[in-house]
C-alpha positions in Angstrom: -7.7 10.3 23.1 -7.2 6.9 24.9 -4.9 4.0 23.7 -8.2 2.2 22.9 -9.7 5.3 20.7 -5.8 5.6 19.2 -6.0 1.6 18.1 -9.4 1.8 16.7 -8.5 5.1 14.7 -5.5 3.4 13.4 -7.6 0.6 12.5 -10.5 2.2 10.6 -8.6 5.2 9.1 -6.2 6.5 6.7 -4.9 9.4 4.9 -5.0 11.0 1.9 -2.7 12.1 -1.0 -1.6 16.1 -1.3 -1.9 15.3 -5.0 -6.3 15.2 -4.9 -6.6 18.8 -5.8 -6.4 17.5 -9.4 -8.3 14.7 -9.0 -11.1 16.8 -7.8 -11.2 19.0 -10.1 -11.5 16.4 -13.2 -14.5 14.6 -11.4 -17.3 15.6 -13.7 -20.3 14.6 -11.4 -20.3 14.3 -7.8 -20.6 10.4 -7.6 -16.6 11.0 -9.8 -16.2 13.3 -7.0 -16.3 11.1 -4.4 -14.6 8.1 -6.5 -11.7 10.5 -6.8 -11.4 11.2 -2.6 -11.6 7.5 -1.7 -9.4 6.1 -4.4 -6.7 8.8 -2.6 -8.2 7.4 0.5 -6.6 3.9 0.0 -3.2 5.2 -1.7 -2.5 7.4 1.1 -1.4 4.1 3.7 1.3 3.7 1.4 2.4 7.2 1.4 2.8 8.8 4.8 2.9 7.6 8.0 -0.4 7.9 10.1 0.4 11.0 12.6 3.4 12.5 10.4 2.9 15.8 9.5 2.8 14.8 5.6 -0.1 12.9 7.2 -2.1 15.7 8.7 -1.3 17.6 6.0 -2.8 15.9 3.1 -5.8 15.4 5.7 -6.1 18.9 5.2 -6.3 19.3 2.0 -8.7 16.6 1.3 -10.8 18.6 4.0 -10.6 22.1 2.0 -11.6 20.5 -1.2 -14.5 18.7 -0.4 -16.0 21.6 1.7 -16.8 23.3 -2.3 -17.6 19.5 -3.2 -20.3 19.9 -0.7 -21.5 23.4 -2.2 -22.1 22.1 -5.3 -23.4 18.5 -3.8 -26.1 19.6 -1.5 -27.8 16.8 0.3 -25.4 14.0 -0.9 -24.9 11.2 1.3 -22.1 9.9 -0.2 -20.1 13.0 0.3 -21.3 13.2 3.9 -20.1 9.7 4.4 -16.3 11.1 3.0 -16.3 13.7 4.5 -17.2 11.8 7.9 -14.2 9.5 7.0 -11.8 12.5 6.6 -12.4 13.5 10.2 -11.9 10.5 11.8 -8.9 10.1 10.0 -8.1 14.0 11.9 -8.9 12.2 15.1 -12.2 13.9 15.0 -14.5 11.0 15.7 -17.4 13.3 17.2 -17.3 15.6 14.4 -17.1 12.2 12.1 -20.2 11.0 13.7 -22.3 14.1 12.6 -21.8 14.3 9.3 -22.4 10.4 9.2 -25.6 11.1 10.9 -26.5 13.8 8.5 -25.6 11.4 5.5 -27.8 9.0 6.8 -30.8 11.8 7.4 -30.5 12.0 3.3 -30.4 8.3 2.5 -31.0 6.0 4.8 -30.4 2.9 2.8 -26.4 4.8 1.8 -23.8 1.9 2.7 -21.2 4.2 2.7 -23.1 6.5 5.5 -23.7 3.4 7.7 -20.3 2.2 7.0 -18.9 5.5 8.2 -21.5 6.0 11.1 -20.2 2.1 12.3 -17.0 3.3 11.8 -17.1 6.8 13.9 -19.1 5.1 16.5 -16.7 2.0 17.1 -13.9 4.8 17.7 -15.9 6.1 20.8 -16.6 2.9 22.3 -20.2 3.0 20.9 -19.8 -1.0 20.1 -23.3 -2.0 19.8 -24.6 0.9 17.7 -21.6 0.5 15.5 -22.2 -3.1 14.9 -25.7 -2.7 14.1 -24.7 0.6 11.1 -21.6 -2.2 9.7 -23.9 -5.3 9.7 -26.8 -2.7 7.3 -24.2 -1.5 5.2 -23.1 -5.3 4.6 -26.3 -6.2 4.4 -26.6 -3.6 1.4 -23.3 -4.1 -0.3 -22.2 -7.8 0.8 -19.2 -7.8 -1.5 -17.4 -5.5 -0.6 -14.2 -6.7 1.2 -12.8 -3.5 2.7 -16.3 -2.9 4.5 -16.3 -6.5 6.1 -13.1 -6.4 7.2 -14.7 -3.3 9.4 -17.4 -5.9 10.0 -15.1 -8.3 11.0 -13.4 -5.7 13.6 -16.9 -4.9 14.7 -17.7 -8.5 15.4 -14.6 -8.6 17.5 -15.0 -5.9 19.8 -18.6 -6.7 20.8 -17.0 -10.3 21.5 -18.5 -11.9 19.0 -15.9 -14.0 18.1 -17.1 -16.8 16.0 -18.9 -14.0 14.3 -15.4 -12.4 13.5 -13.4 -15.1 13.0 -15.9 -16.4 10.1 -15.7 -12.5 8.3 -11.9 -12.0 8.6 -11.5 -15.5 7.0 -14.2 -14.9 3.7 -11.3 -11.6 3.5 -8.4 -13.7 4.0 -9.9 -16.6 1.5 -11.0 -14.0 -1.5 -10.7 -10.6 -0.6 -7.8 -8.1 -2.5 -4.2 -8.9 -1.2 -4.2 -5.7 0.8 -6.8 -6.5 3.3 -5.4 -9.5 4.5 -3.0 -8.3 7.0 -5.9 -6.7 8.9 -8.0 -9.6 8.2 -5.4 -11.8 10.1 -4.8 -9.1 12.8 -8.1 -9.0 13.4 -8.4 -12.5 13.5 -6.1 -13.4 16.1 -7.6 -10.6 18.2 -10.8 -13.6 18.1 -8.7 -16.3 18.5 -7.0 -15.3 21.3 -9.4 -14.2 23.6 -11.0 -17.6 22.6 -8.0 -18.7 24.3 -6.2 -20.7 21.0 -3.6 -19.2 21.2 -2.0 -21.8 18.5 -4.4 -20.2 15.6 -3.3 -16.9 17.3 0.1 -16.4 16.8 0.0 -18.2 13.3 -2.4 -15.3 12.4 -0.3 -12.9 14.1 2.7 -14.0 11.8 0.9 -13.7 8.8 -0.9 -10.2 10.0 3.4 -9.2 10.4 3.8 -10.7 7.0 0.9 -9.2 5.3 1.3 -5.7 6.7 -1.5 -4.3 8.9 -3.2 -1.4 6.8 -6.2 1.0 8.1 -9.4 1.7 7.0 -9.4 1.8 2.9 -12.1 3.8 2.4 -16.1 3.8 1.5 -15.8 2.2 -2.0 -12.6 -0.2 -1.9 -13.6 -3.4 -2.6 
């Protein structure tokens, strides 16, 4: 994997918890089902370090459990999209794009499954197509902070900087305390290669401050 894929996995992913197995297995339907993997999704950045072994091996349990998840959720975009989001965290982005694409085959209108096809296809380089799946799923659920700080990202690699700049700041102004540090890394990304490099480094302290976090998964908001 290149530095650039390694950065952009770092940016869009994270872990999960060894402790799911009991969270799945309380989830009565499978919309709890997938409530239960994404709210491990976000705890796991404060848990384990991404590439420790306590790291890939949480990955892998999240990964057995929701293969029975799928058994008994057949045709569930949702799940697709988790599942999707669980291999790019492996550092699996092709395989991540598939079952993005087949969430998408059963609902096409799923912000999660355009969220996590955006996501798997900015981790190959695919900027343009990933743009276009991130601004849908914004389009779909505009609220949600965690998904336009993707956006935001998005915005920023296809050079749209203005574009970016305006995202990142809606996170930084009312978005949840934990997506700011991204918001501001990704911020001075925007601002630097607008060449003000003033805003820059003020965003780059506050991205030190804040703490840059990964990906938080389909339903954070």
């Amino acid at each position: 994997m290149s530095s650039t894929q390694h950065l952009a996995v770092m940016l869009f992913c994270s872990a999960l918890l060894l402790s799911l197995q009991p969270a799945l297995s309380r989830a009565e339907t499978c919309a709890q089902t997938v409530q239960a993997i994404d709210n491990q999704h976000r705890k796991a950045l404060d848990n384990y370090p991404a590439g420790s072994e306590d790291y890939l091996q949480a990955l892998y349990v999240i990964e057995n459990s929701i293969f029975p998840a799928l058994k008994r959720c057949p045709n569930n975009a949702q799940m697709m999209a988790a599942m999707s989001e669980v291999q790019l965290s492996l550092g699996q982005p092709p395989l991540a794009l598939l079952y993005a694409q087949k969430a998408l085959e059963f609902d096409a209108d799923s912000w999660q499954a355009h969220n996590a096809a955006g996501n798997a296809l900015n981790v190959v380089e695919k900027y343009p197509e990933g743009l276009q799946h991130l601004q849908r799923a914004n389009q779909l659920q505009p609220d949600n902070y965690a998904l336009l700080v993707n956006l935001c990202s998005s915005y920023e690699r296809n050079r749209q900087y203005a574009r970016a700049i305006e995202s990142c700041s809606r996170v930084i102004d009312k978005g949840p305390y934990y997506l700011r540090g991204t918001a501001y890394y990704v911020r001075a990304r925007a601002y630097q290669a607008r060449g003000e490099h003033e805003h820059a480094a003020n965003d780059d302290k506050h991205a030190n401050e804040f703490g840059v976090r990964g990906q938080t998964g389909i339903q954070g908001k």
